[in-house]
Phi, psi and omega in degrees: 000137180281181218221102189250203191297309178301318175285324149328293186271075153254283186311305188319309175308309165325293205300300197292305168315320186272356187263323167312302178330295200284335217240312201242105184280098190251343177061225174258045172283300180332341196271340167313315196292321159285335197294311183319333178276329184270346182292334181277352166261023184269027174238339178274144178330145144028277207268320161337265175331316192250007121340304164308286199321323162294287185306323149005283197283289162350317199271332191289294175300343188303307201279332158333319202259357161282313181254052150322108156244136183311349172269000192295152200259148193331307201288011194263308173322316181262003176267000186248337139297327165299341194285308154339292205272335172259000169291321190295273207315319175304325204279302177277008173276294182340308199271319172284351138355281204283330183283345183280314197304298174299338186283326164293338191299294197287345180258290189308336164265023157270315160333272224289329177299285178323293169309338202262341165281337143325277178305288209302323186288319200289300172349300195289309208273321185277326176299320188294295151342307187318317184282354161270323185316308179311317201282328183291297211295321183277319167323300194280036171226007222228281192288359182264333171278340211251302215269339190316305191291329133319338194274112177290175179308288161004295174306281181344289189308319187271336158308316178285302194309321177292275147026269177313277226317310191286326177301327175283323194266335173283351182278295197321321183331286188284333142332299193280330151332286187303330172308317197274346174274000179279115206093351242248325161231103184272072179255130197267104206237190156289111149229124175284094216282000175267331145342280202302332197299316172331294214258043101322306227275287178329290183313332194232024201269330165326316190278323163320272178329305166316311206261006203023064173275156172235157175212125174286111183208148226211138177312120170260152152294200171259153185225141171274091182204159173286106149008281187273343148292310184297359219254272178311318187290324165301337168279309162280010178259319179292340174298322179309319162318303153309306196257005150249058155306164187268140178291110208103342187260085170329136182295135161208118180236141203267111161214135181211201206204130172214142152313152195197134170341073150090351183215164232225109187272116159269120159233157171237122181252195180202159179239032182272224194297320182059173179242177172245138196300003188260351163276001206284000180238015196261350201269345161312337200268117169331177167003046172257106195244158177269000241195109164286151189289325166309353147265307189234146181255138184152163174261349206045040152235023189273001174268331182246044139252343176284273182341288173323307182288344210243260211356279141014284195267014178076005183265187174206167180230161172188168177222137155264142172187168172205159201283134201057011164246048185059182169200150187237117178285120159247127148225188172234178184209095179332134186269007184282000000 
């Protein structure tokens, strides 16, 4: 069996502890001491740890029984029993450590598998889509040039439906695209998020204008984050905000920031249209929409690129809301 590095200052240490043991009467303290051997082997196997643990305990009575005297005093029995009793116990928090340990190991790379299988499936079905897409959109520009005049309304009409059908499935496409490039250069930078809201802010202000939304931000913090996701998750909850407004009624929206266990809690509200609570986790579901496209416009996926980025970042998302009272989006984002 190799021998590694941990098991190496393991033994030195072991050794080095028993020569204290014999030489320095510590009483039951020496059992700290013995712990100090098995904590430096809590990365190595199973059989490692109790291994250590034997020789441990071994080394321990060992020296008991050089200076054995018949006369020896209880309390000498009961601190080498406590010595005993916290090495096992050190010995067996290790092994579940570690067995805990592989088991997140072995879930994070069924996770990190799953996903990279994921990206590869969207990748493969919306790139592959194009090229029937393309071939159609050239066919039906093919017959509206040769054929328009030919064409009865009817005709016209079934053409325009095919048309939408392709314009949709290349927006759904390209949905997917993004989804799937999302995380994808995972770089973590400094962001100042009353900054990025300013070029949000910038970036949409025709539809600000259009729409008289007013928006309210509140000192937010700096964040550890991808950049160009967070970007989209803020855009896209404030575009959402914005386009499910009450009719007639200017948008206003609230976005502020609170510390949190260790994480930066965001909410964004609104005074819009709001849902009914039996949707609040169905609106998370790709290209899961509450809406005919013929009211609201959109593929239905942008909360779950929202969904994705808030992962990302060690956060969760959720919404409080009720129909006709607004809605308020929270997620958090680890300060780790």
């Amino acid at each position: 069996m190799k021998v590694t590095r941990d098991s190496l200052y393991g033994g030195i240490v072991l050794i080095a502890v028993f020569l204290i043991d014999i030489f320095i009467p510590l009483g039951v303290a020496v059992g700290a001491l013995y712990v100090c051997c098995i904590v430096l082997v809590i990365r190595e196997r199973k059989r490692v740890i109790v291994a250590f643990a034997t020789f441990t305990s071994f080394m321990a009575l060992l020296k008991f029984y050089i200076f054995f005297e018949p006369d020896t005093s209880w309390m000498v029995y009961v601190n080498r029993s406590i010595s005993l009793i916290v090495i096992w116990a050190t010995a067996f928090m290790a092994i579940r450590y570690r067995l805990l340990d592989e088991k997140e190991k072995r879930e994070a790379l069924l996770i990190e598998q799953k996903n990279k299988e994921l990206e590869q499936f969207i990748y493969i079905t919306s790139h592959d889509l194009k090229e029937p897409l393309r071939t159609i959109e050239g066919i039906l520009g093919l017959l509206e040039k040769e054929y328009h005049q030919k064409m009865d309304e009817n005709c016209k009409r079934y053409v325009g439906f095919i048309n939408s059908s392709v314009m949709r499935m290349n927006s759904l496409t390209k949905a997917l695209l993004d989804y799937g490039h999302i995380g994808q250069h995972a770089v973590f930078v400094d962001i100042d998020c009353n900054k990025l809201l300013v070029d949000i802010q910038e970036d949409i202000a025709l539809l600000i204008a259009d729409t008289k939304t007013s928006l309210r931000i509140e000192g937010l913090p700096r964040i550890k984050g991808m950049e160009n996701e967070i970007r989209m998750l803020f855009q896209n909850l404030i575009s959402n905000a914005i386009k499910f407004q009450k009719p007639g009624v200017p948008p206003e929206i609230s976005i502020n920031a609170i510390e949190q266990d260790e994480m930066w809690r965001f909410s964004i509200q609104d005074n819009g249209i709001g849902i009914d609570e039996k949707f609040k986790e169905k609106i998370f579901i790709i290209f899961q929409r509450l809406h005919k496209r013929n009211e609201y416009e959109g593929t239905g996926i942008g909360l779950a690129h929202c969904k994705k980025i808030v992962q990302l970042h060690g956060g969760d998302i959720w919404i409080e809301s009720n129909p006709g009272n607004g809605s308020t989006f929270y997620f958090t984002i680890s300060q780790v």
